[in-house]
N, C-alpha and C positions, 0 to 999 in steps of 0.2 A: 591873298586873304586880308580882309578888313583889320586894321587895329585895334578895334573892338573887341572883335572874335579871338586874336591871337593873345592880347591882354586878359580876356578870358580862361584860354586855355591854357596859360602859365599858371593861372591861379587856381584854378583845379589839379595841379600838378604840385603848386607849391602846397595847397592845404593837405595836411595826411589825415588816411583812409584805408589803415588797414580792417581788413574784413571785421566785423563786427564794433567798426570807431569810427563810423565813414561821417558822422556828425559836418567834421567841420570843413569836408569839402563840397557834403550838401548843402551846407548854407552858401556856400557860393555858386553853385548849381543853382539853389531856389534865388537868391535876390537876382542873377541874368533874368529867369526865364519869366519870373512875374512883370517882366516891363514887355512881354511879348504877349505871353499867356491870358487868353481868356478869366482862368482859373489855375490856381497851384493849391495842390494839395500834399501833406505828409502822413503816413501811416504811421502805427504802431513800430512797426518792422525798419524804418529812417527811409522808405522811397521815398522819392519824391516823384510829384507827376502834375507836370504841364500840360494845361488843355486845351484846346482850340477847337472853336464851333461846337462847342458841347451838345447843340440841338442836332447836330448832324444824325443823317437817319442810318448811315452803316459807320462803323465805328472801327476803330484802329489803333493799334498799339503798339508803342514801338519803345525798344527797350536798350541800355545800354547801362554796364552795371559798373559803378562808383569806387567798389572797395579793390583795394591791390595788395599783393601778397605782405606778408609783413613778418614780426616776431613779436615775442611777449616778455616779459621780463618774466622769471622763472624763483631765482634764488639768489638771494647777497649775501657772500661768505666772509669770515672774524674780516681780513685785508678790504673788504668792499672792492672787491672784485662781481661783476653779474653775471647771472647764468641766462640763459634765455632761451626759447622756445619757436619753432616755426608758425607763421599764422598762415595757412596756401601753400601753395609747393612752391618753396625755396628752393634755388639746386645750392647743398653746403659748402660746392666745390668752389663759388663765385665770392664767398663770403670773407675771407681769412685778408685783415689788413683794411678793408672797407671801414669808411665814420658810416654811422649811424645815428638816428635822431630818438631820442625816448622821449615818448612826448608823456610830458607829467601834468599835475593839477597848474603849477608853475610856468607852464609852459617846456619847448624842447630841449633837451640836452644834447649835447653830443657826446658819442662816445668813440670809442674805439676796437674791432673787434681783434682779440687777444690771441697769440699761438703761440708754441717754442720757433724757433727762430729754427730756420732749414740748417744755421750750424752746428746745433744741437740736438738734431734729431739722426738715428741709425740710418744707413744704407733701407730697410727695410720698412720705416716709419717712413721716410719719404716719397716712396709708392705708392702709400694708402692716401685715400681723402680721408678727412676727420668727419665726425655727423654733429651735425648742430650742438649736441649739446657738449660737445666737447669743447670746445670754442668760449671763450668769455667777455664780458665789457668792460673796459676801461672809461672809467668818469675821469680821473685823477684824485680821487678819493683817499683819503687816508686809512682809511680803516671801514667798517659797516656803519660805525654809530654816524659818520660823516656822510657815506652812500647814503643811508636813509632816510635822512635829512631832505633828501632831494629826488630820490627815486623810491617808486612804493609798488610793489609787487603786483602783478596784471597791468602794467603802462605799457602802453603798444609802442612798438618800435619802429620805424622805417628806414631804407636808405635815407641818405643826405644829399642825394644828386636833385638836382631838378634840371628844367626847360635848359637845353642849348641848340646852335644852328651848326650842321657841317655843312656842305659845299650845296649848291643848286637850294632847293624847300626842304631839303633832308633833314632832319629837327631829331634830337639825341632827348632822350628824360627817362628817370625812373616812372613804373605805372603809366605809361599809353595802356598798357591791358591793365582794365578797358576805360581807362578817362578819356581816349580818342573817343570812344563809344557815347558815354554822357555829354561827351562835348557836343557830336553830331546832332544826340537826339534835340541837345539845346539849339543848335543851329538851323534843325531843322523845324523845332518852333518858330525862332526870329525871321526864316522865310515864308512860314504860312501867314503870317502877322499881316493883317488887313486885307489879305486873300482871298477872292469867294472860293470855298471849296465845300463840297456833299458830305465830306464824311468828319465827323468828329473825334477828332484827334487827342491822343493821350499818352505824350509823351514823358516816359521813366526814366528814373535812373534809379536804378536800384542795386541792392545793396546783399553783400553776404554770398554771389556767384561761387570766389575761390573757398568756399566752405561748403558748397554742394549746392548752389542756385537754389540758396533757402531763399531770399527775399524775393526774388521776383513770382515765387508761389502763389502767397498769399495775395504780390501786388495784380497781378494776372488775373486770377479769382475775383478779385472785388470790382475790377474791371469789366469783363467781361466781353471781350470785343470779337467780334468777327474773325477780323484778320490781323495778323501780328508781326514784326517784323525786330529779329533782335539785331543789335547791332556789336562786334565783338571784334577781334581782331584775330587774324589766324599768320601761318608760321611763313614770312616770305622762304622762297627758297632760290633766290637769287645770291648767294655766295660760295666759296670754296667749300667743296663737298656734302653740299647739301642734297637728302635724299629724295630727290623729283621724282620715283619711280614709286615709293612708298605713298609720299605725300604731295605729287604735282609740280607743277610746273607757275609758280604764282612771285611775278616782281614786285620790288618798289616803284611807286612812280604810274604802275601801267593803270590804275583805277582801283577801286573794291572789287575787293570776290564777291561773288552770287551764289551763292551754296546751292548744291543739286542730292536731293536721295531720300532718306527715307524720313527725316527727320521736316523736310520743305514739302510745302501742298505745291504742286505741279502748277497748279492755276497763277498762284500768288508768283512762284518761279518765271513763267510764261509773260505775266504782264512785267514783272522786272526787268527782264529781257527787251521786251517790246517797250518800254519807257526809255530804257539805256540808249537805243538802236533812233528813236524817233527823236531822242537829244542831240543822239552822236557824243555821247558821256561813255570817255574810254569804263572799261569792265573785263573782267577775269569772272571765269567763272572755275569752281570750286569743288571738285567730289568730293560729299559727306555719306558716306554707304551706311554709316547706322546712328548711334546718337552725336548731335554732334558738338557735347561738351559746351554748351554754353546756354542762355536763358531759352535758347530758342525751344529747348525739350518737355521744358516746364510750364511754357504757352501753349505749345501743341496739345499736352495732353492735360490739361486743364478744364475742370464741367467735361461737358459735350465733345470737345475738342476746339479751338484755334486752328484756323488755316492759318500757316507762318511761313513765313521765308529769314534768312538769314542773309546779310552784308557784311561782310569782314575785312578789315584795314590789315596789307601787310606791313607786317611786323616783325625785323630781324631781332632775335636774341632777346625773344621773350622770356621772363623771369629772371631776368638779371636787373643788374640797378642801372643798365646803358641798354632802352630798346628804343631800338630807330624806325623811326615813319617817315612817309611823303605827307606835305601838307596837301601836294595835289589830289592824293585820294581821298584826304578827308575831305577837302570841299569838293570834289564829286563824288562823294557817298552822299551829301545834303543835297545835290542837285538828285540826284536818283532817288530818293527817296520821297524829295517833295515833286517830279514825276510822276510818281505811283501815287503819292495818292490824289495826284490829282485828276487820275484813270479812273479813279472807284467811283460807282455807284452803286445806290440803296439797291439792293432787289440781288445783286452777285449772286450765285450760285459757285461758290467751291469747293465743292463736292465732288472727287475726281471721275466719278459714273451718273 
């Protein structure tokens, strides 16, 4: 992968973006994609969306969403101690002894998150997990009047981990779900760049997914495209006792999944296949038997409907502040994807009868 690309994609990792704050890692989403981008545009809602061939006469849309799970500051008690709140599904179990960043009008803080120490807790207390709000933050504050000075009630919170490399392209960071995603769709802007291709291109990154894929709604809608392609990350299941029988059989390393079921237009699925196959771009493919949890359900059934397909990066030990990816699959989820559409033509019919 380019140093470009990968200096890129640390800083969409470094900037934070919990659901509903994704501000300040769209702006480094938007100033990449405007040196590729025909056009960028930002909504009311923080999408952004990168355009290419805007004259193009079948139209396309491809979506990867920006914000990752987070917490809220809640409460600061007489000692300025914090309380705080989930923003996404946190699991509470990963949480206890992790820094945290509060990001203020100031900029970030760190904190520390707070527990009785396992020697002071019963035989029976040390079975239970605690739930979020049990748990507190530590500034080193003296007191509240000293907390508030520096942190002010609704400051989004994040881990403190960022970008690292383990052994082979395996790369460790908080929020890959889904910054792999926004990264792609960037990337696969920068390869359409001086391109001749049919269809006009509009690629998102949008915002508010881990809150119920409020943003790509509206960004979908105003769009309006043909065909649609989300791009998200799903659950590898390549380690100690993972449930392959529930959930598949899907590695690091072996390429992106290709979502198959009710949620993918058959046709869009079909030429992904046949793009993968004609590059020789390794691929997994993916049962989705009903909705599946990501932008791609809110494209689908959007107006009239979207024909969509879905592409997924696996991702071990999602929603923690350590999820691991292959960089090989992200740069063959951008070769696969500027594949297709370089398959499209005006006139498609995807209509599955």
């Amino acid at each position: 992968m380019q140093k470009e690309s990968i200096d890129f994609l640390k800083n969409i990792i470094k900037a934070p973006s919990p659901s509903g704050f994704e501000a300040p890692a769209q702006k480094v989403f938007k100033d990449y994609v405007k040196k590729y981008a025909d056009e960028v545009k930002t909504d009311v809602m923080g999408n952004v969306i990168g355009i290419v061939n805007p004259n193009g006469k079948i139209k396309v849309m491809l979506s990867g969403h920006m914000d990752e799970i987070g917490f809220m500051v809640r409460y600061i008690d007489d000692n300025g101690f914090i309380y705080f709140s989930a923003i996404g599904g946190v699991d509470a179990g990963v949480i206890a002894g992790q820094r945290l960043h509060i990001h203020t009008k100031s900029g970030p803080i760190l904190a520390v998150v707070g527990k009785t120490a396992i020697h002071l807790l019963d035989e029976e207390q040390r079975k239970k997990t605690m739930k979020i709000h049990e748990y507190w933050l530590d500034i080193g504050a003296k007191d509240k009047k000293e907390a508030v000075k520096k942190v002010s009630i609704g400051d989004p919170i994040t881990f403190a981990f960022t970008y690292e490399c383990l052994d082979n392209d395996i790369v460790v960071s908080r929020s890959f779900d889904d910054k792999a995603g926004s990264f792609i769709v960037a990337e696969v802007i920068r390869a359409l760049s001086g391109k001749k291709i049919k269809a006009a291109v509009y690629g998102a990154s949008s915002v508010q997914e881990e809150l119920g894929r409020r943003g790509v709604k509206p960004c979908a809608y105003s769009i309006d495209a043909h065909v649609g392609i989300a791009i998200d990350v799903t659950h590898a299941t390549d380690y100690p006792d993972a449930q392959k029988k529930r959930v598949g059989d899907i590695k690091l390393g072996a390429g992106p999944a290709i979502a198959r079921g009710a949620n993918i237009n058959h046709k869009v699925f079909d030429i992904l296949i046949k793009a993968a196959e004609a590059k020789k771009i390794p691929h997994q493919i993916e049962g989705a038997p009903a909705d599946s949890g990501t932008d791609a359900t809110m494209m689908q059934l959007i107006r009239s409907g979207m024909a969509t397909g879905l592409i997924s990066i696996p991702n071990r030990y999602m929603h923690t502040p350590s999820e691991v990816v292959s960089l090989q699959d992200l740069e063959n989820a951008v070769k696969l994807i500027v594949a297709f559409i370089e398959k499209l033509e005006p006139g498609m019919d995807f209509k599955p009868v």
